[in-house]
TIKOL-649601 format. One record per residue (C-alpha): x, y, z negated; residue in one letter. Coordinates in steps of 0.2 Angstrom, whole numbers, plus 2048, in hexadecimal, padded with zeros to 3 digits. Layout:
BEGIN
+-----+-----+-----+------+
!  xx !  yy !  zz ! code !
+-----+-----+-----+------+
!   X !   Y !   Z !    A !
...
+-----+-----+-----+------+
// end
This chain:
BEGIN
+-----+-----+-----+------+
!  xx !  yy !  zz ! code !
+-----+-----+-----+------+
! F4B ! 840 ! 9B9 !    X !
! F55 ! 850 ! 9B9 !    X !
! F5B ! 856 ! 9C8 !    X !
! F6A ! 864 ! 9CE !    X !
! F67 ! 86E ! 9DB !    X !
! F78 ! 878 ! 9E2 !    X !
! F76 ! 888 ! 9EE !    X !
! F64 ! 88D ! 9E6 !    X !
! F65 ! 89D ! 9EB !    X !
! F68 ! 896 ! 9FD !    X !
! F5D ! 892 ! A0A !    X !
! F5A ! 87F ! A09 !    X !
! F5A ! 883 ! 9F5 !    X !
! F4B ! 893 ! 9F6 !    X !
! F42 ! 883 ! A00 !    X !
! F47 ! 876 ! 9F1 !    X !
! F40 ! 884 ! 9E5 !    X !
! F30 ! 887 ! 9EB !    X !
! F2C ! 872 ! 9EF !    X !
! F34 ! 86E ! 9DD !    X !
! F22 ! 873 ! 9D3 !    X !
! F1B ! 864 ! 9DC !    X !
! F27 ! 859 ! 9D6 !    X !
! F26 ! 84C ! 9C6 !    X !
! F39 ! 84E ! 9C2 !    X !
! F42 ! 85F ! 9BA !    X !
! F4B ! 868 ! 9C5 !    X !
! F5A ! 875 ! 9BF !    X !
! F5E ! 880 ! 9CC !    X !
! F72 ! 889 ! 9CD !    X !
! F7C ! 894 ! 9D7 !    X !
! F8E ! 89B ! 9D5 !    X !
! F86 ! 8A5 ! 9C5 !    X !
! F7F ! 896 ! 9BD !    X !
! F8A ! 889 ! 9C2 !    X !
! F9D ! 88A ! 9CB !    X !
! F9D ! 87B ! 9D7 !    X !
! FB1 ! 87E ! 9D8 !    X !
! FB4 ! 87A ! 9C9 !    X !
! FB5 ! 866 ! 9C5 !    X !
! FB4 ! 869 ! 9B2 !    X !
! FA3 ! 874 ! 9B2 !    X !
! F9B ! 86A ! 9C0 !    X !
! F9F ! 859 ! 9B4 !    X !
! F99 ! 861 ! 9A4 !    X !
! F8A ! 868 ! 9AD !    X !
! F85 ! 857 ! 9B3 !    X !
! F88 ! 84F ! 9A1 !    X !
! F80 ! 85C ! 996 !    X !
! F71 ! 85B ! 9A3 !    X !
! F6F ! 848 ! 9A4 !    X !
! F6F ! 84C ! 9B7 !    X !
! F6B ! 83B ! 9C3 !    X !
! F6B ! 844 ! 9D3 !    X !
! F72 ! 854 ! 9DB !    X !
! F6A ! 85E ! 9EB !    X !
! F7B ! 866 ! 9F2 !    X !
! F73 ! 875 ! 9FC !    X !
! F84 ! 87D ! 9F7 !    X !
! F90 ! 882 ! A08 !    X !
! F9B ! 890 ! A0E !    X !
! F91 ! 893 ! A1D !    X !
! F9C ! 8A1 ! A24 !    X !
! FA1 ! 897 ! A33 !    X !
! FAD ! 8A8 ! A3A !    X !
! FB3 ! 8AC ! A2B !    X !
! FB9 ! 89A ! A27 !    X !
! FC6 ! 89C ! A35 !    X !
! FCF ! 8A8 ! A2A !    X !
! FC9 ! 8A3 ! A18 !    X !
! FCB ! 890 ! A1C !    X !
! FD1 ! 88B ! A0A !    X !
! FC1 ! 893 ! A03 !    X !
! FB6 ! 88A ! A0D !    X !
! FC0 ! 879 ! A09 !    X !
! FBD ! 87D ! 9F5 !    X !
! FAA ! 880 ! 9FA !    X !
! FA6 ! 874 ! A05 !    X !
! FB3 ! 866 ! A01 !    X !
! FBB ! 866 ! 9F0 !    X !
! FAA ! 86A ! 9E7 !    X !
! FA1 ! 85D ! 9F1 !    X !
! FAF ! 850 ! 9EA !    X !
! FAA ! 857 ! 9D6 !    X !
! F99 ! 856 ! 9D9 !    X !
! F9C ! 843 ! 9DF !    X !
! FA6 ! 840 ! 9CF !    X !
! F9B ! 845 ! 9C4 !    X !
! F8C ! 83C ! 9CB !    X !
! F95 ! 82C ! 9CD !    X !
! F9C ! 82D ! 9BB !    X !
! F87 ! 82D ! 9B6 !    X !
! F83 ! 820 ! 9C2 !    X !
! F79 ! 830 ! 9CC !    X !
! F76 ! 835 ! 9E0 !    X !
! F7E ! 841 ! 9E9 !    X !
! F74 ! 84A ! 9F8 !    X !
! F7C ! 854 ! A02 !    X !
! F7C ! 860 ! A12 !    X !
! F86 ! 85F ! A21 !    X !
! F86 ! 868 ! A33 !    X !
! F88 ! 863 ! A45 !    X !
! F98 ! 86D ! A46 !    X !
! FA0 ! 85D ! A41 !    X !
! F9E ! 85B ! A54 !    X !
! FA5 ! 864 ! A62 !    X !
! FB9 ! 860 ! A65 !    X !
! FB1 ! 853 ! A6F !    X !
! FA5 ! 857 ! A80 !    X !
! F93 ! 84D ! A7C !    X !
! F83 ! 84F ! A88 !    X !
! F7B ! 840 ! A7E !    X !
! F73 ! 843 ! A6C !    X !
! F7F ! 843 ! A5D !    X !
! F7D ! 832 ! A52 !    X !
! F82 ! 831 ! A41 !    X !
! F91 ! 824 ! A48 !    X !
! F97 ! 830 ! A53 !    X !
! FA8 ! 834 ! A4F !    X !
! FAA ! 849 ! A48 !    X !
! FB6 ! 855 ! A53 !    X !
! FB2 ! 864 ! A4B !    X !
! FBA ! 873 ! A55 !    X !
! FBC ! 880 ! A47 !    X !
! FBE ! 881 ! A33 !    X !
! FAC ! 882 ! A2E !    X !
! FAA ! 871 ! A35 !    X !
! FBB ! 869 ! A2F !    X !
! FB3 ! 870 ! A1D !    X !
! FA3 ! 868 ! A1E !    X !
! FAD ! 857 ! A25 !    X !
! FB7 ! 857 ! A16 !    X !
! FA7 ! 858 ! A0D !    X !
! F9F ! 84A ! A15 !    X !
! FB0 ! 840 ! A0F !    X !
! FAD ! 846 ! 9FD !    X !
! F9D ! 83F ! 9FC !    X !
! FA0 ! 82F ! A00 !    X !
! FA9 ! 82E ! 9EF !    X !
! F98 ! 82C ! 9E6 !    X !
! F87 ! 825 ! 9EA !    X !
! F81 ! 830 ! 9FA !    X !
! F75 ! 836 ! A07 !    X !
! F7B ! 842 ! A11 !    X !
! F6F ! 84C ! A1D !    X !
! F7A ! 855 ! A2D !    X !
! F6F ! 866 ! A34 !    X !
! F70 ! 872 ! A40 !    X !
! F6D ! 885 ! A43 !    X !
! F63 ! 885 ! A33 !    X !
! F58 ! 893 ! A32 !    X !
! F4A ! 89B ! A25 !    X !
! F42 ! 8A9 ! A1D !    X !
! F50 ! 8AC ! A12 !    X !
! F61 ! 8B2 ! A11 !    X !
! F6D ! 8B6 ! A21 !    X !
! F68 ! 8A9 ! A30 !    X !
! F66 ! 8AD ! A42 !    X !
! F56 ! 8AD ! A45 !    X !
! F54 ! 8BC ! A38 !    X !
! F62 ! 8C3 ! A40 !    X !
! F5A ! 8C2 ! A51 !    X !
! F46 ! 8C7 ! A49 !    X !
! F53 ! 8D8 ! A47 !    X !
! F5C ! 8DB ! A56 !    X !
! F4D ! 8D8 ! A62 !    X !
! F44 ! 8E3 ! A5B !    X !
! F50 ! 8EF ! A5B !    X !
! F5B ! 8EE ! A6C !    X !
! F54 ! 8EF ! A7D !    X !
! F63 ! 8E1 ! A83 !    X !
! F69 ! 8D3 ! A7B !    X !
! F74 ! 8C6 ! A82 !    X !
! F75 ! 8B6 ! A7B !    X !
! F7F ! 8A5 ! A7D !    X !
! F76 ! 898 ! A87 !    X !
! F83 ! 88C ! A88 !    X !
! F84 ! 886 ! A76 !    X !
! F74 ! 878 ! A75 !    X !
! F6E ! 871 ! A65 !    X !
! F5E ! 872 ! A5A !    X !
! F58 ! 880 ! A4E !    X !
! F52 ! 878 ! A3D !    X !
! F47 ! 881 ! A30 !    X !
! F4D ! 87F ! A1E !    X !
! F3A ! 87D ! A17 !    X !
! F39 ! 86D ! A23 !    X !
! F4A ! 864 ! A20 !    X !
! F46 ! 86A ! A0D !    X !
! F36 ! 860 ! A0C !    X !
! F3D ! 852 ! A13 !    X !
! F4A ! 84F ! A07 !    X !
! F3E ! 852 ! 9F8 !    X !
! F34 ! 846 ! A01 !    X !
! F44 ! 838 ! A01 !    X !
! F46 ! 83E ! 9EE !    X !
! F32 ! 83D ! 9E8 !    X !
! F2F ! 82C ! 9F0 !    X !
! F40 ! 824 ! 9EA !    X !
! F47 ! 820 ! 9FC !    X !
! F59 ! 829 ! 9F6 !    X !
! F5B ! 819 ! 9EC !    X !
! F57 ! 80D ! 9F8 !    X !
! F62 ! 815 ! A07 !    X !
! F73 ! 81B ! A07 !    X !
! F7E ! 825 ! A15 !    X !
! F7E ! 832 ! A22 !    X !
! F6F ! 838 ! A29 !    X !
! F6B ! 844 ! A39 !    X !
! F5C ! 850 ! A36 !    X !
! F56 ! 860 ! A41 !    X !
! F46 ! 864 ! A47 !    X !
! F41 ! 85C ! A57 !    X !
! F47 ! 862 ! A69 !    X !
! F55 ! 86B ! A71 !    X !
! F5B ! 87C ! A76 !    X !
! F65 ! 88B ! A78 !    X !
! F6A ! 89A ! A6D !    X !
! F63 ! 8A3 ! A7D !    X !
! F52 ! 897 ! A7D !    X !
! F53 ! 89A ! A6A !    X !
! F53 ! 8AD ! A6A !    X !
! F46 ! 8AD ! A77 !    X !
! F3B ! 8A2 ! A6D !    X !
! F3E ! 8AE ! A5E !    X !
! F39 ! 8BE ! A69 !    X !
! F29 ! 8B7 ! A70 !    X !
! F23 ! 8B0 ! A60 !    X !
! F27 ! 8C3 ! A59 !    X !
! F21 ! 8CC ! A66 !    X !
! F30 ! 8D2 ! A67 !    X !
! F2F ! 8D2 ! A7A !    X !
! F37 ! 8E4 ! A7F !    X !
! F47 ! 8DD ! A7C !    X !
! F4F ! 8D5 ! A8A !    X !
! F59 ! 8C5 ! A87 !    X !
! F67 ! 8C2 ! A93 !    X !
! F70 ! 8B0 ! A94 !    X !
! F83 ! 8AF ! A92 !    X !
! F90 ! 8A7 ! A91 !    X !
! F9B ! 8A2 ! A81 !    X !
! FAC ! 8AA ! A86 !    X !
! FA3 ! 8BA ! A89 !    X !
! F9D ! 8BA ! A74 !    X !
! FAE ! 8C0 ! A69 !    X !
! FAF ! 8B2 ! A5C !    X !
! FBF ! 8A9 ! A53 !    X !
! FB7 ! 897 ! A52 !    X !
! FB1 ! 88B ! A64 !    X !
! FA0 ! 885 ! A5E !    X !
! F98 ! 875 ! A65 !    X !
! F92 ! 878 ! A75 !    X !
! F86 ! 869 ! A73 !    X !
! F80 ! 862 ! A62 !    X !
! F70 ! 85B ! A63 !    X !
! F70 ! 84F ! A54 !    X !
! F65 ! 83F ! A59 !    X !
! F58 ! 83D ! A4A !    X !
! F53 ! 829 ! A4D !    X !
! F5D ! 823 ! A3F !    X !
! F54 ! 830 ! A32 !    X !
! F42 ! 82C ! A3B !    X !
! F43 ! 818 ! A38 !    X !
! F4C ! 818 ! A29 !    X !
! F3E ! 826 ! A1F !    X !
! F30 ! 824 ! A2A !    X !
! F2F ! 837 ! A2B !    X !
! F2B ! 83E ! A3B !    X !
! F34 ! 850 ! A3F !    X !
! F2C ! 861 ! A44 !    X !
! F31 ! 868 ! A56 !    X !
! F3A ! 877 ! A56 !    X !
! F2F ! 884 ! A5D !    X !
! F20 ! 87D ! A50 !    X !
! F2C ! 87F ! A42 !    X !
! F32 ! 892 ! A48 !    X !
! F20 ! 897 ! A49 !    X !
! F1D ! 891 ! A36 !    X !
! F2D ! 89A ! A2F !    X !
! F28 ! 8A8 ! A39 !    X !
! F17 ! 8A8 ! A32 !    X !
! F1D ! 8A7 ! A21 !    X !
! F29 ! 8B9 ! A25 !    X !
! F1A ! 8C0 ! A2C !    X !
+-----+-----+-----+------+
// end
């Protein structure tokens, strides 16, 4: 089986890359250089000439302040390419994965775990994008996997951007009342290529929560980070959202519940600190 993988040069895709050698199937890997997403006509004709049955979407405009100003971008990335991609691989009877956020929640106060039938509020464009995106792929067959505060070795994420500014300041402050769960790429990677190798994406269909196991702060996260590092001259303050300048309200709690992922693929998830001491290993 040939298989598409969008966003390659991302950080799910870097994960896809290295796990792909293990696999029976041939992989093409794109970015915007190989393959323009926004475009239906390229994303059909590269699905036909490649007899293409399944496409990874690690594709997204993850600029979540940025979006607030440049929302129709972010639509064209993280909507209207997601509806292509489900044309094409309906019209060759193909599978769509794709990747979704927990900032599809927020508009509305939760203190409980967020299901997968827990009705989306995003607060800000970023979310209202990836919602549309969700929407899209429902035009085709689908599995659809909602993260949160992805992180890895690669690219621009915040825990390389905290690895840097804990070593370098002797303050930071950080928010402590926005709770979710950091997820590392290489671990939600491998469980998706683990649903593709043993053929459980044929047999299940929908929307799927997976993040690492546990909960935190962005303030328990950066302390976490620091102590791993050794990073521990910095001081790491608590504080408040309203006291960090930003143009989009993020989820103050988005802790996705995972029981619908663990009984359907009989995976069992990572905890959060386990799965920061293995990224960070592999930075070291």
């Amino acid at each position: 089986m040939n298989i598409l993988v969008t966003g390659a040069n991302g950080q799910l895709g870097r994960h896809m890359r290295l796990l792909a050698p293990q696999s029976a199937h041939r992989w093409l890997f794109t970015d915007v250089e190989e393959l323009d997403i926004t475009s239906r006509e390229a994303v059909a004709t590269f699905v036909a000439q490649n007899d293409i049955k399944l496409i990874v979407n690690c594709a997204a405009y993850t600029n979540v302040d940025k979006a607030e100003s440049d929302e129709a971008t972010a639509l064209r990335i993280n909507g209207e390419a997601v509806g292509y991609m489900a044309e094409a691989i309906k019209a060759v009877c193909g599978t769509l994965i794709h990747f979704s956020t927990d900032y599809v929640f927020g508009g509305t106060p939760h203190n409980t775990p967020c299901g997968e039938d827990l009705e989306a509020n995003p607060t800000g464009a970023y979310g209202r994008t990836k919602l549309a995106g969700e929407k899209a792929a429902e035009g085709c067959r689908h599995l659809i996997f909602r993260t949160s505060w992805l992180y890895s070795e690669y690219g621009k994420n915040f825990l390389l951007t905290m690895l840097r500014l804990t070593a370098e300041k002797p303050e930071l402050r950080v928010v402590f009342d926005q709770v979710g769960t950091p997820t590392y790429a290489g671990d939600l990677a491998k469980a998706v290529f683990t649903i593709i190798e043993n053929g459980d994406y044929t047999r299940h269909e929908g929307i799927f929560n997976y993040a690492n196991e546990g909960v935190c702060s962005w303030y328990d996260f950066t302390k976490e980070i620091a102590r791993q590092s050794g990073h521990t001259a910095c001081r790491i303050l608590p504080c408040h959202s309203n006291e960090y300048p930003s143009p989009v309200k993020r989820p103050a709690y988005s802790v996705l519940d995972k029981t619908k992922f663990k009984e359907t693929f009989k995976q069992e998830i990572p905890y959060w600190t386990e799965a920061l001491a293995r990224c960070m290993s592999n930075i070291k």
